[in-house]
C-alpha positions in Angstrom: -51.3 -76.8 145.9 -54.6 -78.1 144.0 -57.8 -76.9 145.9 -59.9 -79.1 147.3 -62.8 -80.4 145.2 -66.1 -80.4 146.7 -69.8 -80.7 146.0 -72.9 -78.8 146.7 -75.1 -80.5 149.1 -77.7 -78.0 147.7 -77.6 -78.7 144.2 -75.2 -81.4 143.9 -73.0 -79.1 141.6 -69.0 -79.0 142.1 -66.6 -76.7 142.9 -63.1 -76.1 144.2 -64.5 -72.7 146.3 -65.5 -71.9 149.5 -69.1 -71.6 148.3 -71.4 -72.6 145.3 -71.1 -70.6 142.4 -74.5 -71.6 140.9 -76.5 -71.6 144.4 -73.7 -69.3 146.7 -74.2 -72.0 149.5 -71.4 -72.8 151.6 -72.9 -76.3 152.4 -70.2 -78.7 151.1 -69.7 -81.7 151.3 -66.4 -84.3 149.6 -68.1 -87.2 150.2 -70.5 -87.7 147.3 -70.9 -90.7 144.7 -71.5 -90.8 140.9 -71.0 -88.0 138.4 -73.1 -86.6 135.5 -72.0 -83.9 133.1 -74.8 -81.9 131.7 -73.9 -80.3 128.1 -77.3 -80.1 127.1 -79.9 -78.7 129.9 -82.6 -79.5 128.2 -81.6 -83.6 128.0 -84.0 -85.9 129.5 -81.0 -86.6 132.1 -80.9 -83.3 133.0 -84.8 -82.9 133.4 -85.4 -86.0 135.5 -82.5 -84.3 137.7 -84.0 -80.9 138.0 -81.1 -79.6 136.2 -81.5 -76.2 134.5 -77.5 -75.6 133.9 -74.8 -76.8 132.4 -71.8 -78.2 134.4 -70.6 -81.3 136.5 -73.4 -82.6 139.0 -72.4 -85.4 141.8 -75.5 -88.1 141.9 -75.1 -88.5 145.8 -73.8 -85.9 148.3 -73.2 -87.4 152.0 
């Protein structure tokens, strides 16, 4: 069975655990729109969006 894929409602980062690898929150959220994928943290993207790691990021958590 494929785990669930959630989203950080912290830092907007995703993850198929029970908690956030990058900010060990367990506030998560599967409702979330858009998606960014930093490769390069120091991108303007990834500046404007507070973004100091590389990974997948949700635009929106709800």
């Amino acid at each position: 069975m494929a785990k669930r894929l959630q989203v950080c409602r912290n830092c907007k980062r995703f993850t198929t655990e029970k908690s956030c690898h990058t900010c060990k929150s367990t506030n998560l959220s599967t409702s979330w729109k858009g998606l960014v994928i930093i490769t390069d943290e120091s991108s303007e993207i990834a500046k404007t969006l507070n973004i100091t790691e590389k990974g997948k990021y949700a635009l929106y958590v709800g």
